[in-house]
C-alpha positions as CSV (number, residue, x, y, z in Angstrom):
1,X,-152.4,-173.9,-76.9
2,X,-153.0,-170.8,-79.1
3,X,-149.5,-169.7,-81.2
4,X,-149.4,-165.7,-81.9
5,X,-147.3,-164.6,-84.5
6,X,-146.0,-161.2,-83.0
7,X,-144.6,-158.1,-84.8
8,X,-141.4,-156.7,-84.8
9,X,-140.9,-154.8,-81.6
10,X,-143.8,-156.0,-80.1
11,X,-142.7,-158.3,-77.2
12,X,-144.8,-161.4,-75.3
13,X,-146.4,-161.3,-72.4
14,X,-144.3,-162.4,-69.2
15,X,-144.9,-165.6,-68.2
16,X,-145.7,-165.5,-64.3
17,X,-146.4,-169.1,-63.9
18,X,-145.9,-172.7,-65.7
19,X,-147.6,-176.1,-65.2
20,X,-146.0,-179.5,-66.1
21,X,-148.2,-182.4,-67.6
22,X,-146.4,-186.2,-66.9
23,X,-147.6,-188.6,-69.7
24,X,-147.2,-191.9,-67.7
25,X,-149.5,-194.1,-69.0
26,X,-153.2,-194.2,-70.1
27,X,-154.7,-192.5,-67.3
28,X,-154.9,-189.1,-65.9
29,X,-152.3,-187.2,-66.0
30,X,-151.4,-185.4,-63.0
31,X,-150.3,-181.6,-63.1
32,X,-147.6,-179.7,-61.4
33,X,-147.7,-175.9,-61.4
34,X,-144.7,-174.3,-60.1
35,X,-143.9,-170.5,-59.9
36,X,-141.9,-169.0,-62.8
37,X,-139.1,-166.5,-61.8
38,X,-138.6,-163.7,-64.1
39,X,-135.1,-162.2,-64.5
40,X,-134.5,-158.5,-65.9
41,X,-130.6,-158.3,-67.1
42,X,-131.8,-155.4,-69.3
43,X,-129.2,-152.2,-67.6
44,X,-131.8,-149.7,-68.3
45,X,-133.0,-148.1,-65.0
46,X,-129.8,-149.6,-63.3
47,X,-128.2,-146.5,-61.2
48,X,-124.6,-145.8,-62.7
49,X,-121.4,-146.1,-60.1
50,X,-120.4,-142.7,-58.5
51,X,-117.6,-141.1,-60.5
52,X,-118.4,-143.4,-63.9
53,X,-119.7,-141.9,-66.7
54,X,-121.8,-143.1,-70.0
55,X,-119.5,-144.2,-73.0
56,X,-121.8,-141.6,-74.7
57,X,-121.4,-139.0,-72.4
58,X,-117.5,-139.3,-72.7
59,X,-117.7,-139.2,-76.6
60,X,-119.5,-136.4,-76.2
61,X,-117.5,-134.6,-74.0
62,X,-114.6,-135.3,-76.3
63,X,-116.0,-134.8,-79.4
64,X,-116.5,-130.8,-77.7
65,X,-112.9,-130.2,-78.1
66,X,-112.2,-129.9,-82.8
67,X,-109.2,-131.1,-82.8
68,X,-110.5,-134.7,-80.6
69,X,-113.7,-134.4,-82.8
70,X,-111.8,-134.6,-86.1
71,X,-109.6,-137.5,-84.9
72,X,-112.6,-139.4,-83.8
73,X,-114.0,-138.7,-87.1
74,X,-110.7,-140.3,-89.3
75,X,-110.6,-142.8,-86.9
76,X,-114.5,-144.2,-88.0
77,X,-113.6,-143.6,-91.6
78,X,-110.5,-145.8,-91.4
79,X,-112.6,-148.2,-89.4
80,X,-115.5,-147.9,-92.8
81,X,-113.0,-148.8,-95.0
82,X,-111.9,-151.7,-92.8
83,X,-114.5,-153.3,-92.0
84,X,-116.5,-152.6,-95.1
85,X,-114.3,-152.4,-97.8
86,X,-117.1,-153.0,-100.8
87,X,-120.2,-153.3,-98.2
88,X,-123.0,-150.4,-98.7
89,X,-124.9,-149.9,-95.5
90,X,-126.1,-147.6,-93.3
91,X,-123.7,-148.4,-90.9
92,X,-120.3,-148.6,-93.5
93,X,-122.1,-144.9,-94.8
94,X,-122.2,-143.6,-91.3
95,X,-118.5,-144.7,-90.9
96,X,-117.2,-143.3,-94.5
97,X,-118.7,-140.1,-93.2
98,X,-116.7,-140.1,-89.9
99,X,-120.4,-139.8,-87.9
100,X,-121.2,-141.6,-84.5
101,X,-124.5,-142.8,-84.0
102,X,-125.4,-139.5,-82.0
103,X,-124.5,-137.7,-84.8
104,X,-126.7,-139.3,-87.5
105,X,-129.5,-139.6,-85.1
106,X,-129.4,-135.4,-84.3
107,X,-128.9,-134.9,-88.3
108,X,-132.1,-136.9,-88.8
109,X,-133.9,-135.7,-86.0
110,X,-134.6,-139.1,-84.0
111,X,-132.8,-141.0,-81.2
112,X,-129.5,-142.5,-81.4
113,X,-131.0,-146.0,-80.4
114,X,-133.5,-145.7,-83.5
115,X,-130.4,-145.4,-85.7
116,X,-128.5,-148.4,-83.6
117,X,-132.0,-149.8,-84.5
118,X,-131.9,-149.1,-88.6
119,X,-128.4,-149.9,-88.3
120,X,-129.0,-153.6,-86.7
121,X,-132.0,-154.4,-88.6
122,X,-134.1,-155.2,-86.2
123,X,-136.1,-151.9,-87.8
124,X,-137.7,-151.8,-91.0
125,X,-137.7,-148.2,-91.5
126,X,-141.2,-146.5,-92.9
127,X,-140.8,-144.3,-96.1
128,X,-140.4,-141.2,-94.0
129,X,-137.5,-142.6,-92.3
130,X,-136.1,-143.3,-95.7
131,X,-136.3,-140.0,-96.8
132,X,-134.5,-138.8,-94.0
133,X,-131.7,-141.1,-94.6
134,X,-131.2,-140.1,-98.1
135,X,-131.7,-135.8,-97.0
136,X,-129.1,-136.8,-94.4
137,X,-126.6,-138.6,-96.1
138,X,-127.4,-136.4,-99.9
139,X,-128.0,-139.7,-101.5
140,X,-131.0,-141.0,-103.5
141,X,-133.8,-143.2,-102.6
142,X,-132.1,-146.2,-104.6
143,X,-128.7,-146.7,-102.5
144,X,-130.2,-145.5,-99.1
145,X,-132.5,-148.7,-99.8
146,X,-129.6,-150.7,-100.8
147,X,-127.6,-150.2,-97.7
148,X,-131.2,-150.8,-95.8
149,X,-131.2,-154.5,-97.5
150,X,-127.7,-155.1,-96.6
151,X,-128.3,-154.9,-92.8
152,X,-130.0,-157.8,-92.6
């Protein structure tokens, strides 16, 4: 059998089939192959129920109105200073500054599941990236890379 180290975000081939190997004794060893049955639980592509709406789609609509968006806003900075009370990282700087995800990612110019991305780190963000973390939050190179280290 030949081991592959993959990359981050790089993913294995599927598996379509398997075959068993008994070890009974000295002889041959007979062989099984069965069928392998793949399961997708991933809910991308999944139609959404009539009259249900995306969690983002509802924070966005509510985040139209100033007076929800600024509520929403205290709300993550009280949740920042909960749940990272002398944590630095990106997440816990997102928070402080009352953004959602959406937000950063739109002040950055990327996707909001790149930052959820940067934010898990399961992402090691190239220099570029960096930069526009520190242009987005008007930090410096030094903490943006800080709170980078601390996500994982």
């Amino acid at each position: 059998m030949i081991r592959k180290t993959i990359g981050q975000g790089e993913s294995s081939a599927i598996t379509r089939t398997s075959t068993s190997q008994s070890i009974s004794g000295l002889g041959a060893t007979p062989e099984t192959k069965s069928e392998v049955i793949f399961l997708d639980f991933s809910p991308e592509g999944l139609p959404q129920p009539e009259g249900f709406i995306s969690i983002g789609d509802h924070i966005s609509e509510r985040e139209r109105d100033p007076d929800r968006k600024a509520v929403l806003a205290k709300a993550r900075q009280e949740l920042a200073a909960e749940l990272y009370p002398d944590d630095i990282s990106i997440s816990a700087m997102r928070l402080q500054k009352g953004w959602s995800q959406q937000h950063l990612a739109e002040v950055m110019g990327t996707s909001q599941p790149q930052v959820a991305r940067i934010e898990s780190g399961r992402l090691d963000p190239q220099l570029s990236t960096i930069r526009k973390l520190v242009d987005a939050f008007d930090s410096d190179i030094d903490t943006i890379c800080r709170a980078l280290e601390n996500t994982k």
